[in-house]
Each structure stands twice: as C-alpha cells, then as structure tokens.
N, C-alpha and C positions, 0 to 999 in steps of 0.2 A: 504494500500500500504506500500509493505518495502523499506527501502531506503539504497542502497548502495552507496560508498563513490569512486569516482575515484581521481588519484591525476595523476597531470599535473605539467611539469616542468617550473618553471617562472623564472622571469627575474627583480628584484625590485632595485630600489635606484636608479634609470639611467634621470629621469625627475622629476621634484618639482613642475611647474607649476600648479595653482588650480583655474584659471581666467573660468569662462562660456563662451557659445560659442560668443554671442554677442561680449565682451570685449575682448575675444581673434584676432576675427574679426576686429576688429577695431587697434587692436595692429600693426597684422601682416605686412602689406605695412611700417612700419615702423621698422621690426625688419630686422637684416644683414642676409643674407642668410643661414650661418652657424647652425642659431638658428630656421631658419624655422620650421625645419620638428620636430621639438618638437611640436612647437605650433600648427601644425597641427594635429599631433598623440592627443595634449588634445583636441581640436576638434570631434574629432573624438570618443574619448571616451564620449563625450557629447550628440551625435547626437543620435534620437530615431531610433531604430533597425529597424521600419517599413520603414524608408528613406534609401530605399538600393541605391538607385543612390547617393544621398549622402554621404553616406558609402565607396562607392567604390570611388569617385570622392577624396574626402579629404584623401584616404588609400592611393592610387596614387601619388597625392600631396605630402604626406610624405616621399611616397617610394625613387620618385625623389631627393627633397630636401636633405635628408640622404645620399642613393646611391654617390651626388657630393660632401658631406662634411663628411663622416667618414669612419676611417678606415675600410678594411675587414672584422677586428672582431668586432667592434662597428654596422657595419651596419648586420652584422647577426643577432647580438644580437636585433636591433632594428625592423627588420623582424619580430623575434618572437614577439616583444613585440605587431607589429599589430596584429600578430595572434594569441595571447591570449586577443584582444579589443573584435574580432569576436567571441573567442571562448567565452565570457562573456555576449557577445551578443546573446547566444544559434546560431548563424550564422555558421553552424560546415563548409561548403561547403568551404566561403571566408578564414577561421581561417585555414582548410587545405593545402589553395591553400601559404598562406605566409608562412605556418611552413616548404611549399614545397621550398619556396625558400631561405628562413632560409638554411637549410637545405646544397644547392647547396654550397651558399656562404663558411659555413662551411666546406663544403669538399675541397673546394678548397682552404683553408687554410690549413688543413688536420686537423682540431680541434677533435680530436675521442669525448673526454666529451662531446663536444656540438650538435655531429653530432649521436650520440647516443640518446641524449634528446629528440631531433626533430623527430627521427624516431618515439620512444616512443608517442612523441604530435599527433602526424600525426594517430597514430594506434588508440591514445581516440578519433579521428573524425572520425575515419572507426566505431569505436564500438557504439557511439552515432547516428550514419547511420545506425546501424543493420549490415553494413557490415564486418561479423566476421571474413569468411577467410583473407581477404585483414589486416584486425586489426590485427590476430595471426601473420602474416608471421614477419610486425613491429614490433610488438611486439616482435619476437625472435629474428631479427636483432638489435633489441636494446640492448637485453639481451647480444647476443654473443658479442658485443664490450663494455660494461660494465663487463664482465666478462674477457675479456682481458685483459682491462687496471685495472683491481680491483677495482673499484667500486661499493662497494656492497650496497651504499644506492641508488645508481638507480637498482640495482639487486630486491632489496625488493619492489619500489616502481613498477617495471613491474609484480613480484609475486604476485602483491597487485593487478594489475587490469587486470590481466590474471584469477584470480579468480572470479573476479566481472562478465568478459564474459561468462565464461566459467556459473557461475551463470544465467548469463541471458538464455543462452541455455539448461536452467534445469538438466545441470549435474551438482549435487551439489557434488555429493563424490568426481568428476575434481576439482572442485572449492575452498572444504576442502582444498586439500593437496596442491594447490596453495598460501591460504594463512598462512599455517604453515608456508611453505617454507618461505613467508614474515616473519611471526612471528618470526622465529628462527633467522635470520637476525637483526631487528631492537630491538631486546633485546640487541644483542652484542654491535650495534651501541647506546644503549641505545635512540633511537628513539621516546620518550615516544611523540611528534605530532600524527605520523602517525601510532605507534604503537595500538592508541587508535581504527586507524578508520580501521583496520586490524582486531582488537574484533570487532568491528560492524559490519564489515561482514561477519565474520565467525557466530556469530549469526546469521544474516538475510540467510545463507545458510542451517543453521540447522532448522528456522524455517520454512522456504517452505518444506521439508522435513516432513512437519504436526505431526512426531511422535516422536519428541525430544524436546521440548519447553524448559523445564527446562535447556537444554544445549547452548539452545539459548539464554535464561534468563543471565544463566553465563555471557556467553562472552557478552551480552549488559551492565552488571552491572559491568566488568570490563572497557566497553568503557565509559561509564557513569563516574566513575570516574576520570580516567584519562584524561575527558575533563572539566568536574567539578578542578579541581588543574590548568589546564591552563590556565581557565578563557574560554576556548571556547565556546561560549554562542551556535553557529549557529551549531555545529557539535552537544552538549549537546542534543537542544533539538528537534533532529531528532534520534538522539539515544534514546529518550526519547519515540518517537513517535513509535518507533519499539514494544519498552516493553508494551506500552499500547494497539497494534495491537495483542499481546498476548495475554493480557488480555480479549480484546475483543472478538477474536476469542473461550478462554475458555466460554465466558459468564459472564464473571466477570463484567459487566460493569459499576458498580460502581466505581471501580477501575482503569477501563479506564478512564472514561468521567472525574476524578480528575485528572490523568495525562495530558489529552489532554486540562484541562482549563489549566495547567501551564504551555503548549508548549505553548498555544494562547499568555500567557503574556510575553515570552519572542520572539516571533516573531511580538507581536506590539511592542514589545521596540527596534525590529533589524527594523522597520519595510519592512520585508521581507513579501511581498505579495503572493510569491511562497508558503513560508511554512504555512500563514494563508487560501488561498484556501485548501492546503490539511488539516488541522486540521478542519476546518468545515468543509468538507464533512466527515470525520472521526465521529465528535460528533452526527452529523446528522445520520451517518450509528446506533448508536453505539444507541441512545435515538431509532430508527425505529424499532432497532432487540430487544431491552428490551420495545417495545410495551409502550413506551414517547410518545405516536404521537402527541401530541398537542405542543411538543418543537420543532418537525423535521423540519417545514417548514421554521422557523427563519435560521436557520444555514443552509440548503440548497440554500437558497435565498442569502446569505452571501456568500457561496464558487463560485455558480454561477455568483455572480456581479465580483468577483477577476479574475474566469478563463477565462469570456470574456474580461474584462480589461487588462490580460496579453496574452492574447490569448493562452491559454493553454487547447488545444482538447482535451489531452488524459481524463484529469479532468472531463473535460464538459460533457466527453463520460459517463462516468464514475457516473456523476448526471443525466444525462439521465433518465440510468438505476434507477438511486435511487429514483428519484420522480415516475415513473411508480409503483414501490414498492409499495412507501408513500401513490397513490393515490387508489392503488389497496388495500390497509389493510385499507385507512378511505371511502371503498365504492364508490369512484369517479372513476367508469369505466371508464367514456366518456375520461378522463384526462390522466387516466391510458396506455390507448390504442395508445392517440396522445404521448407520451412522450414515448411508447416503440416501437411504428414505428421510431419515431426521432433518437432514440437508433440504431435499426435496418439497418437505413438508414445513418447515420452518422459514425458505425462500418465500413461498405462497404466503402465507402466513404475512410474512412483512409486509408484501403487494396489498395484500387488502388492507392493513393497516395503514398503508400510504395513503391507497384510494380514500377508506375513511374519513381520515386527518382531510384531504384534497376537498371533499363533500360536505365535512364541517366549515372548511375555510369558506366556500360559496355561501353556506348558507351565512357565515358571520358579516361575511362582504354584504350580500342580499339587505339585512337586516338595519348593518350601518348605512347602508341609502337612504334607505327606508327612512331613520332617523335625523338624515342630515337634510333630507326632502320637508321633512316636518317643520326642523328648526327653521329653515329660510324660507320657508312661506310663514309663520307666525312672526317674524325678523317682517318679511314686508307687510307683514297684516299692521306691525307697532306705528310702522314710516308712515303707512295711510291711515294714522286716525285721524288726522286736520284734512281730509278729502270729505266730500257730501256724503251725507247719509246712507242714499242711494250707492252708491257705489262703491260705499263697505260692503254695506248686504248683499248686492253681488260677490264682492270679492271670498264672502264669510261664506255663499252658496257654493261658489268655484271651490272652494279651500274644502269643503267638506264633502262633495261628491270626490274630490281627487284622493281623499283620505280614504272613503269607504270604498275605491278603488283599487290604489296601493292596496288598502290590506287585504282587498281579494285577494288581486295579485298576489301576494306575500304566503297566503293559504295557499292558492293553486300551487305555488312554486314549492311551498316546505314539503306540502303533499306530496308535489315528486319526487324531490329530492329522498325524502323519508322509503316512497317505494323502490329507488334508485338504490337505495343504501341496501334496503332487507333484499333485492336481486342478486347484489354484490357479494351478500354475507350467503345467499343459498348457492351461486356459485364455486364459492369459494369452499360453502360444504361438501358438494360437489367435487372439484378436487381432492379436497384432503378423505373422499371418500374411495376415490380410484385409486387414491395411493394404498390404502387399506389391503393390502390381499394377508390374509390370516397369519399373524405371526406362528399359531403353533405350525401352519402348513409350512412354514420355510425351518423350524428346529426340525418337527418332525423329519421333511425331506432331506434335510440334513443328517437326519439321523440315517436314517435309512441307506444314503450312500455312504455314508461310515461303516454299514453292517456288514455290505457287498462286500466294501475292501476288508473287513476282517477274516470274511469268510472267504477273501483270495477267487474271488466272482471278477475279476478287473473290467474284461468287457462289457459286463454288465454297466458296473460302477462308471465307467469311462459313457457309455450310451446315456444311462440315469441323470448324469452332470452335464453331458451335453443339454440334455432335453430340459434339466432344472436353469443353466445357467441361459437359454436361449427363453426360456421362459421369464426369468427375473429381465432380462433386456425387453422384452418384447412388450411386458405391463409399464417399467419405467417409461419407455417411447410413448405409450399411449395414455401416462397422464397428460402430458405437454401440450395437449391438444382437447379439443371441444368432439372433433368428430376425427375417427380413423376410417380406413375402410372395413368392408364388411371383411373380407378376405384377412385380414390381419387379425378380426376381430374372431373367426373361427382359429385361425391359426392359433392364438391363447389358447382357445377354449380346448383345442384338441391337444396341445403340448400339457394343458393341466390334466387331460385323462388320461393320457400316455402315464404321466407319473402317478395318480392316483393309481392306476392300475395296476405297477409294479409296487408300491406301497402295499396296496392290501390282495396282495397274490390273486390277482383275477378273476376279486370277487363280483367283476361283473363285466359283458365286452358293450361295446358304443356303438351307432352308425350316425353319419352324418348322410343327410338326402337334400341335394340342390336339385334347385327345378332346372332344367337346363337351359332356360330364357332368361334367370339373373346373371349378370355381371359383375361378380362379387368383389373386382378391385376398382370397378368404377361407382360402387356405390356407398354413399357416408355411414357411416355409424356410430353413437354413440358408444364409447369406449365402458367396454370392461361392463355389460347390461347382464349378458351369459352370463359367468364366471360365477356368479352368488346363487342361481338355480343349479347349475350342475353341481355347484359343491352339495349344496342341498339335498338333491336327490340323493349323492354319494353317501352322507354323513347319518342320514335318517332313514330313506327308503329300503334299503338294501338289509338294516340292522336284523330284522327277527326272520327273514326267511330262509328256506330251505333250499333253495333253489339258486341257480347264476343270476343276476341280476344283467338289465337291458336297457341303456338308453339311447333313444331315441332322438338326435334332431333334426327336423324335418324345414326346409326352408322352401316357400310357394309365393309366388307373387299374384295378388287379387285387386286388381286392377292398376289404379296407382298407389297400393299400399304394398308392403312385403310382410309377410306373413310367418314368423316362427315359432315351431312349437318343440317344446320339451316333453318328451316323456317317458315316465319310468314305469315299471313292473314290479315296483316293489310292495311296502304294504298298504298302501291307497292312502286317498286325502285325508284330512282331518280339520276341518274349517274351525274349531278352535284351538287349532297348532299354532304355539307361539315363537316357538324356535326361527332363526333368522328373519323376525318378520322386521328388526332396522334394517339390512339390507334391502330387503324386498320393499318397504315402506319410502327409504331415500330413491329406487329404483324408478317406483310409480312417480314420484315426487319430480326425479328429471325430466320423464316423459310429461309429465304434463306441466311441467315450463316450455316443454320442446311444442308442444300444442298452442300455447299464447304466443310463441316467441313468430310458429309459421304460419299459425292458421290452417293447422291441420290435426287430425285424430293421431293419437299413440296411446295405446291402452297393453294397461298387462290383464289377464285374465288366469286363476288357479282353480282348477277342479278336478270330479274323481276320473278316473279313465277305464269305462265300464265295468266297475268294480273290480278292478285291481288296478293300483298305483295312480300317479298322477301324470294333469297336462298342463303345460304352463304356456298360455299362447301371450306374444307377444306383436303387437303390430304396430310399424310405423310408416310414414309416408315414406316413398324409395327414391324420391329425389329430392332429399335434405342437403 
C-alpha cells in the first residue's frame, strides 16, 4: 500500500489542559463556567472513539458552554477545534458536521481566511467518504477565496490535496500537475513542512503509474530528506514505507524487508499502531513473495492482532487475502479456501457499506436543501414586510404551496431512496448467500480425500480433488456475477454429485435430461439456484430407504419460459418439512426480485411425486 499525505487546517495554542478524563470529571462542578467548555473539549479528546454517545454528548456540552462565553471569532475557532477531535478520531461524518458550523459562525463575521479553511476541512471529509464531486466543488471554493485574498499557502495546500483525489481516482497525469502546481508555490513560500509531503506524493502518483519507479524513487528520496532535517519521525517513515513498496514490487526484497525492519522501529518508538499493522503485513507480503514461508505466519499474526484492535477492515481485508496465499503455497487447502471465502465475503460486505454511507450522504444532501430552501425564502419573506399587503399574501400563498411541495418531494425521494437501500441490502444477501456452499461439505470432502490416500486409493484421491478442486473454482467464479450461464450452472451441479456420490459409496446414480432445443451456454442463469435442492434431496431423501436412490433432472422449454424439474425416489414430500427451508426461502426470494426486476414469472414449486419422493419445479423466463 502507498501512502498519500493530506493536510488539514488546524487551530493550536488555544487550551493547555493535560488532566484525564476521571480528574477532569471531578474538576468540572467546581470550575466557573467561562472555563467549562475547555475542560470538556479535553474530555472529549480522551474519550474512546467507539463511545459515540459519549462523543456526541461531551461535543455538545462544549459547544454550549463556548457558544455562552466567547466571542464570534473564539467560538468559531473553537468549533473547528471539535472538528478536528473527530477528525483524529477517523469520525469524518461528526468532524464535518462542526467544520459545518465553524464555518457558519465565520461567515457571519465575514472572516474570508477562516471561512476558506473550513471549506477546504469540510472537502478532506467529503474525500475520506469517497465523496469526490461534493470534495472538488470545496475544494474550489476554497481555492477561489484564497486566491482572492492572496493567500497562496492555502492555495498550495488545496493543490496538494486536489492531487491526492484526483490520485485516488486513478488519474494520475490530473494528479501530477496538481501537485506541481503545489510545488511551484511552496518553494516561493519556502514551505520546506509541506513541501516535503508534496515529493511524497508526486512519487506515490508516478508509482501507481507501474512504468516510472525510478521517478518515483526521486521524488520519495527528496521527501525523505527533507523530513529527515525536520526531525519528522511519522511522515519519514511512511515515506520510507513507499520506497521499500518499490523495492518490493521490483523483487528486491532484500532491500525491502531492511527498510521495512527500520519503519517497524520507529513506529514502536511513535508507538503508532496504524503504521505497525501496515508494516507487518508488508514484511509478511514481502518474506510470502520471496518464498520465506516459514517467517510469514509470525508477522501476519502480528498485523492481524493490531487491525482488529484498531479496527481497521480495509487491513484485515487485505490479510485475508494474504493468509489464503500463505496457506495455498504451504499446501493447506482446507485453510486456504476458508480465508478466501472470508476475503470474498468481507470485500462485499465493504461495497454495501460504501453504497450505504453513499445513500445516507444523498439523503443528508436532499435534506440540507431542503432547509437552506426554507431559510431564504423566510430571509425574503422578512425584506418584504414594508411591500402592500396584497402582495405578502401572495408571496405567504407562493411560500406555502412551495413548502407543501418540497416536502412531497422530500417523501417521494426518502421513499426511494429507503427502497433503494433494503434492494441493496437483499442483494447483497444475495451474495453472501452464493458464497455459502456448506462448510461441513468442504471438511467432510476433505475428509474423504484424506481417507482415499490412506487407504493408498491414489487414483481415486487424484480424480476426487480434481472434481473437488474444479468444483471450489467453479462456485467462486459464479458469485462474481448476477447471472452465469445455464451450462456452467449444470456443470456445478453435476461436479457436486460426482463427489457426493463417491462420499456416500453410491448410494444413489443421477440423470440429467436437456431438451434438445435449449442452448444451455447461450442462456443466463441465476447462479448457484440447483445446488441447495440437490443437496436436499441427497441429505434427506435417500436416509431411510432400502433401495438405490435416483435423481432426476429434467430441463424442457415451455414457451418462452424454461422449465426445471428435480426429482427424487426417495421417501416422499412432507409439507411441514422444515429442514433447509432458508435456503429454499432466500431461493424463492431471488426469483421473485428476478420477476419485478423483468417483468416476468419465476416461480419454484415442491410437491409429492406420485407417492414416492419429491418434484421441485422450477421456472424462469429463458431470455434473462
């Protein structure tokens, strides 16, 4: 991972206090009011991020206490300063909502320097959200009122993280000429702080780039010093961590794993937990890919105890992957598999949480219209009370049908978004449902090709793990996706009873029957529908008889529908059989999103099958 540098306008020298929260607690009933809302802002900086009622409650506390004892410009400034607690607190939502009112207060004094800043603040919590249009527009309103009033080291510092975004969203030649633009600024200013972290990212932009290192190299051994002469330990040795991600990535990794033991020792001496998670998973990638395996597992074990301690997913996600790796190169399938469905299923997992966070922000956006709509038509309702009579009462009749407008509006749009959202979260169950194929089936099948090779079966064992391991690929491929084809989708279903069948010694044979008018690779399918009826049939049908057991699936096309049917010969239906009925329940559930979505029939159907066993028809339209 490369690490870019954003900077944020602060606010320092304004409180001394350094008492913990206990003794601050104990202070406070005893301090004059004037002095309150310090001692609650150190509070506050005290409190664990996880205690967001607490967070909020003490934020409050402050805001009050402040609000009634400082000035305009004190208490803006004080504003910021809660919303840089939050923003310390990785809390970007809270840290927005005060830079917002920062912000207010400053206009209303008319402060441009200050009210510039905050826009600038406001846009690093849009970009930390992903929310990039909302971050640029700040961002250029920052710019255009710093550039009014000439101030060119807020100029540099919005050039400096207009390239960072602009970075994030993989245009790097945008990103280049942003932070020249910085560059060429803070030389004049002689800015050597920031100037350093401006190299840093102009390298981290030429190395994603993959075909210029050496220019990357540059500008990091330029940031490199100039934070080395500062003393800046914490910017050093992440600049540090970039140049050895070079190395690594050449294969050098001798070279790396020497840089990355001396980031370790200056992030146990900051002790910065953030930067010791990423440096061991880095050492751990770094010994994995130069085939160390006997070092990996220490340093992964290590990054993983910090990134649940700070709770840092993207990390975790990140180890996931890399243990699956680790387990796959020293032979440990079984381990391999559960740590890259985790992977699998923890990636998705994010995405919806993105999209949600994304759905919130609109609806928060929506709302604040909505209220800034309000305030300036009551603003010009105040300017026309010296107009006639007549022509308030207009204006009060316009102003109220526009009200009970908007809030239609405002309903019609939550309503969607709200349906928008629960779509979102049943897709996403969706997913993390196809990722699902039965943990005991893969110990078990695991077991079972263990038995083979004990019993010195090798052919067998060698077929069995073909058929298991092209089966684990063939389900992985088919979460990725909304629809597979049909053909793909039999081909599971038939590598799952190839193995089921040598599992339980042939306790029953299969047929698959195509019509011979489908086209089973040109036509879609929802992934992974079969697989929870066949196991069914397998698991249950077959239990108490005396006979071989027989499944049937039968595939007919009836009109423009296709037509499939399951069925066994085992020991018949039972309509208040409750076994796998979440399966079968999420299954109906897809199919009839798949009916709103096309405007068309998908229906499952289970019943007995002439008194003995069952049929499970299932029908969907055949050109999805």
């Amino acid at each position: 991972m490369k690490i870019s540098l954003i900077l944020i306008f602060l606010i320092t020298g304004l409180f001394v206090y350094a008492e913990k929260i206990d003794s601050l607690l104990r202070v406070l009933p005893m301090t004059d009011d004037s002095l309150k809302h310090s001692l609650y802002l150190e509070v506050l900086k005290e409190i664990n991020s996880d205690s967001l009622s607490k967070l909020i409650e003490y934020a409050e506390l402050a805001d009050l206490y402040a609000n009634d004892n400082l000035s305009k410009e004190k208490y803006a400034d004080f504003l910021n300063i809660i919303g840089l607690v939050f923003y310390q607190k990785s809390n970007f939502i809270l840290a927005q909502k005060y830079f917002d009112y920062s912000l207010t207060v400053y206009k209303e004094i008319s402060d441009e320097l200050n009210i510039a800043k905050m826009l600038s603040n406001i846009a690093v919590t849009y970009e930390l959200t992903s929310n990039y249009e909302e971050a640029i527009n700040y961002y250029n309103s920052a710019l255009e009122t710093f550039q009014k009033i000439e101030y060119y080291e807020g100029c540099s510092k919005i050039y400096n993280n207009l390239g960072v975004l602009y970075q994030e969203m993989g245009l790097y030649e945008q990103s280049i000429g942003y932070f020249k633009k910085s560059l060429s600024l803070k030389l004049k200013l002689e800015d050597y702080q920031t100037l350093a972290t401006t190299y840093n990212n102009i390298g981290v932009s030429f190395e994603e780039q993959k075909d210029n290192p050496d220019s990357a190299l540059f500008y990091y051994n330029k940031a490199l010093s100039i934070f080395d002469s500062l003393g800046n330990e914490l910017n050093y040795a992440i600049t540090l961590q970039n140049i050895a991600a070079i190395y690594s990535a050449e294969n050098e990794f001798e070279k790396a794993l020497n840089l990355y033991f001396e980031i370790e020792k200056i992030f146990l001496q900051l002790s910065n937990k953030q930067g010791l998670a990423w440096v061991y998973r880095n050492i751990a990638d770094s010994y994995l890919r130069s085939n160390q395996v006997q070092k990996v597992d220490e340093f992964l074990t290590k990054s993983r105890t910090i990134a649940i301690e700070i709770k840092d997913f993207k990390t975790y996600l990140e180890l996931s992957k890399l243990y699956a790796d680790y387990y796959y190169k020293i032979n440990k399938y079984d381990s391999a598999i559960i740590y890259l469905y985790e992977y699998i299923q923890m990636k998705d997992s994010l995405i919806g949480i993105e999209n949600q966070q994304r759905i919130d922000e609109l609806n928060k956006k929506y709302q604040t219209k909505i209220l800034e709509y309000q305030i300036n038509e009551l603003d010009n309702q105040n300017q026309l009370k010296n107009e006639k009579l007549k022509k308030n009462n207009i204006l009060i009749a316009f102003l109220s049908l526009s009200l009970i407008f908007g809030l239609i509006v405002f309903v019609v749009i939550r309503k969607f978004l709200k349906n928008k959202a629960e779509m979102q979260r049943i897709e996403l169950n969706q997913k993390i449902m196809r990722l699902q194929m039965n943990p005991h089936f893969i110990s078990n099948s695991l077991v079972t090709a263990q038995n083979f090779i004990l019993e010195n079966r090798a052919v067998e064992a060698s077929d069995y793990l073909s058929d298991f391991s092209s089966l684990m690929r063939l389900s992985i491929k088919a979460t990725a996706s909304d629809f597979i084809s049909l053909e793909d989708e039999l081909e599971i279903v038939e590598k799952f009873l190839k193995i089921q069948q040598r599992r339980n010694q042939n306790l029953f044979d299969y047929q698959i029957n195509i019509d011979k008018n489908i086209e089973t690779e040109f036509i879609n399918f929802p992934p992974m529908i079969l697989q929870p009826f066949v196991e069914n049939c397998i698991k249950h049908a077959f239990k108490e008889i005396d006979y071989k057991g027989l499944i049937l699936i039968n595939l007919n096309q009836n009109n423009d529908n296709l037509v499939i049917e399951i069925i066994d010969n085992g020991v018949g239906y039972k309509p208040d059989y409750k076994s796998n009925s979440y399966s079968i329940s999420i299954n109906k559930e897809r199919l009839n999103i798949i009916s709103k979505k096309y405007k068309k029939q998908a229906s499952i159907e289970i019943s007995g099958n002439n008194n003995q066993g069952t049929k499970v028809k299932i029908t969907l339209p055949a050109d999805l």
